[in-house]
N, C-alpha and C positions, 0 to 999 in steps of 0.2 A: 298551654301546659305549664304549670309551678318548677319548681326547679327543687327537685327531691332532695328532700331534708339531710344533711349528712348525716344525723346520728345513724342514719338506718341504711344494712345493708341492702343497694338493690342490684337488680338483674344486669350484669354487664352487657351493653348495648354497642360497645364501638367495639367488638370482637376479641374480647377476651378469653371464649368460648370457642372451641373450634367448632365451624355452620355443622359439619356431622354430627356433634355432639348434642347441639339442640334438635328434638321434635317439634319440639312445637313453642312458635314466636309469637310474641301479642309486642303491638305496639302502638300507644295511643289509643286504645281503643276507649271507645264512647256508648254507652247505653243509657236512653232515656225513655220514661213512661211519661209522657205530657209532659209538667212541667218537672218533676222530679228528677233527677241527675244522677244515675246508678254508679257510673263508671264515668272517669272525667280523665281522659289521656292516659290509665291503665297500661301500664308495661308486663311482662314476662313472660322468662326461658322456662320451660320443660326440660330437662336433660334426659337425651335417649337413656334407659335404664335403671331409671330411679326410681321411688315411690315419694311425688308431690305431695305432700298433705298441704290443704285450703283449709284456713279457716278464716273467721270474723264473724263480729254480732250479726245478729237480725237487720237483713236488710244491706247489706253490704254488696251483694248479689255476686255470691258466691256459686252458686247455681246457675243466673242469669250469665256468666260466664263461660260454663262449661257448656250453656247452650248455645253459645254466641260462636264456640269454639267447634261445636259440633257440625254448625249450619241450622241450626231449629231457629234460631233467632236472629236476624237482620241488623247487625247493630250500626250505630248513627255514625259513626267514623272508627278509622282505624285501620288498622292491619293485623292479620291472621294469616301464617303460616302453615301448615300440617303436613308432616313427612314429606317437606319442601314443596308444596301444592298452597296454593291461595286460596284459604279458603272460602275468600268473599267470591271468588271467579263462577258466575252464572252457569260453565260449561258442565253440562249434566257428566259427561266424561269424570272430570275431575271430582264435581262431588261423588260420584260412584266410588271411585276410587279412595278415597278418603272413606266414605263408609265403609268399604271392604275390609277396610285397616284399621278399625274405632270399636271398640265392642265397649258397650254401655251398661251398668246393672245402675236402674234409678231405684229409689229410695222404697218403693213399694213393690219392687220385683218387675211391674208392668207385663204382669203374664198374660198369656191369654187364657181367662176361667174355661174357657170351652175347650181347650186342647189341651191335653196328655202333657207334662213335660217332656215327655221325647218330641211331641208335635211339636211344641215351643219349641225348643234347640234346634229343631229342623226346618224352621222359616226362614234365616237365612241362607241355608245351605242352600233348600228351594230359589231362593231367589238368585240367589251368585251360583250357586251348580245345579240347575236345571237338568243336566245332561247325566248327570249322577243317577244310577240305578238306585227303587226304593229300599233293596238289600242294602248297599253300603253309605243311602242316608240314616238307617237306623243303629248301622252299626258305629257312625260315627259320633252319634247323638249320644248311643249308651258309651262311648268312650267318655265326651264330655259332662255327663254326668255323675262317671267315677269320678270323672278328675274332679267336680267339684265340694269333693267327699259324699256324694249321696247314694245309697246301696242301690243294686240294680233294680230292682222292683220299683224304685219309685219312677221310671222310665211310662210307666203306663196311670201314674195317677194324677189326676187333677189338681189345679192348685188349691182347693177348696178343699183336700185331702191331706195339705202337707201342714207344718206347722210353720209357723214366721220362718225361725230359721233355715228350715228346709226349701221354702220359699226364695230364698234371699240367693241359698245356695242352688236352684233349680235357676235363676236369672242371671247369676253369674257362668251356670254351664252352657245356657245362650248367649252370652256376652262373648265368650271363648270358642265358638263354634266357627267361626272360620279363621281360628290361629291368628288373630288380630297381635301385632307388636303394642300396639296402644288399648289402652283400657281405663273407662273411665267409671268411677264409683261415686253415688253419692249417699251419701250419710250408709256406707254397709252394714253399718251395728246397730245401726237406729232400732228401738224396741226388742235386743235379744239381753236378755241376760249375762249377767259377768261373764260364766263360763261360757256361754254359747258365742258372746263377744270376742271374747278371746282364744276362744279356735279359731274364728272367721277369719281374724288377724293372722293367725298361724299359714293357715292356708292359704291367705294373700300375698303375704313373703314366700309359700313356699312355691308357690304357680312363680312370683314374679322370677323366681333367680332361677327354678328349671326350666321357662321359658323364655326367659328373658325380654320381660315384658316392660315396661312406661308403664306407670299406673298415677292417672290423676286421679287425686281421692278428697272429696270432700268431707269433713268430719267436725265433729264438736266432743269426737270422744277424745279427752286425754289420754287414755290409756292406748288407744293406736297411735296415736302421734307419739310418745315415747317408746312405743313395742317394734313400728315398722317402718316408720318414715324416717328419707334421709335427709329429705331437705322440708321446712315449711315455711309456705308463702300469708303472707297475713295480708286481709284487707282489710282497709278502712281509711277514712277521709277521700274517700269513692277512690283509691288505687291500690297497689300491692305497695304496701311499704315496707317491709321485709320477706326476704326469700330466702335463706340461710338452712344453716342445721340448725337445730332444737334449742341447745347449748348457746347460739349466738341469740337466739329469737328471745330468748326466757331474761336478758336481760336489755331489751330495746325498753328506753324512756319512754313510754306510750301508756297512757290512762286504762284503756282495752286490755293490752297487754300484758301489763301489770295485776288487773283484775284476773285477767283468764288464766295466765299462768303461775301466779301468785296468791291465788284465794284460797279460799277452803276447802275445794273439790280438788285445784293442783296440785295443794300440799299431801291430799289420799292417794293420787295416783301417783307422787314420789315417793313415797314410802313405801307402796306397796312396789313398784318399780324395784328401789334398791332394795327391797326384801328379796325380790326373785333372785336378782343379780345378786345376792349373799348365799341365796338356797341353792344355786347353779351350779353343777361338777366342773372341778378344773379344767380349762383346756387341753 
């Protein structure tokens, strides 16, 4: 492992952090595709209660990450932690438990076309509350499908019925369906429109703080990394080399960085940014 660059902040390792306050630990970790080298000795904290924003260019494996973290992916060395559980540990026990406590919404919803979304939201219930009468698995489905702003009626339609964003929000009220503390997002805006983006954002601040929920979010929108994230982690040169608030990220020495948050697309979504923040009523 290199010996991480000072200019950049990273993830406090000799406990800085009180172990409560970290969810979820990565250390060292290694992912490779043959010969190619995804992740080369990759560090970072999760902080119980935050919203992570991940970003980096193509190919940074950003994604490849959140699977690594999940248990989908086997990765080549390393350490993962999850609500104090290993999560490299074989013992079906433990991953059970770890998925009990992880709600997912990937990039395309991953619904099932053949079920209702009530039936979707109600697949893990099925699986973790078996025992559960079908009376109060449908009524916990249409809970979570308020919650994920979607009217009642859409409890009985296909996803082939709904629209992207309805979608996005029909996969997130499966993600929320066994009141998971952790929740993992990736790219949630991907293909919605400005305003449709920017409610999804609304409503992912507003779940995380009435629930209190960990939210890892994978993203390439600027506009939620200034709307809802408290800290973001940056990959690239196959590690996290910054993990900070926005504020400290936006000025790391870094070619990426510079570009991403500096370019022509950053400087629309600071202006429009401090435009809200000017249109905003007083506290």
């Amino acid at each position: 492992m290199t010996t991480p660059d000072s200019r950049f902040p990273t993830p406090d390792i000799d406990g800085g952090e009180a172990a409560d306050d970290v969810i979820i630990r990565i250390r060292g970790l290694v992912n490779r595709f043959g010969e190619q080298v995804v992740h080369d000795g990759l560090d970072l904290d999760v902080r119980r209660g935050e919203i992570l924003g991940v970003v980096g260019g193509s190919g940074t494996g950003k994604s490849v990450m959140m699977r690594s973290i999940l248990g989908l992916r086997k990765p080549d060395a390393g350490e993962i932690e999850v609500l104090g559980i290993d999560a490299r540990n074989p013992d079906p026990r433990l991953r059970r438990e770890i998925e009990r406590n992880t709600g997912v919404l990937f990039q395309d919803g991953a619904l099932f076309s053949s079920l209702t979304v009530g039936e979707n939201v109600q697949v893990p219930l099925k699986e973790y509350h078996s025992d559960l009468p079908d009376s109060l698995r449908y009524e916990l489905s249409l809970l979570k499908v308020k919650l994920a702003g979607l009217p009642a009626d859409a409890i009985n339609k296909l996803p082939s019925q709904l629209s992207g964003g309805m979608r996005k929000r029909a996969g997130l009220a499966r993600a929320l369906a066994l009141d998971p503390p952790l929740l993992f997002l990736d790219e949630p805006t991907a293909g919605l429109d400005p305003i449709g983006a920017a409610a999804f954002d609304r409503l992912i601040r507003t779940l995380q703080q009435a629930l209190g929920l960990t939210v890892f979010l994978i993203t390439h929108d600027l506009d939620t990394l200034y709307a809802i994230c408290d800290r973001i982690a940056v990959l690239a040169d196959k590690k996290v080399i910054a993990c900070a608030p926005i504020a400290e990220v936006e000025k790391l020495d870094h070619p990426w960085v510079q570009e991403y948050f500096h370019g022509p697309r950053a400087r629309a979504a600071q202006v429009a940014r401090d435009q809200n923040l000017a249109d905003a009523p007083p506290p």
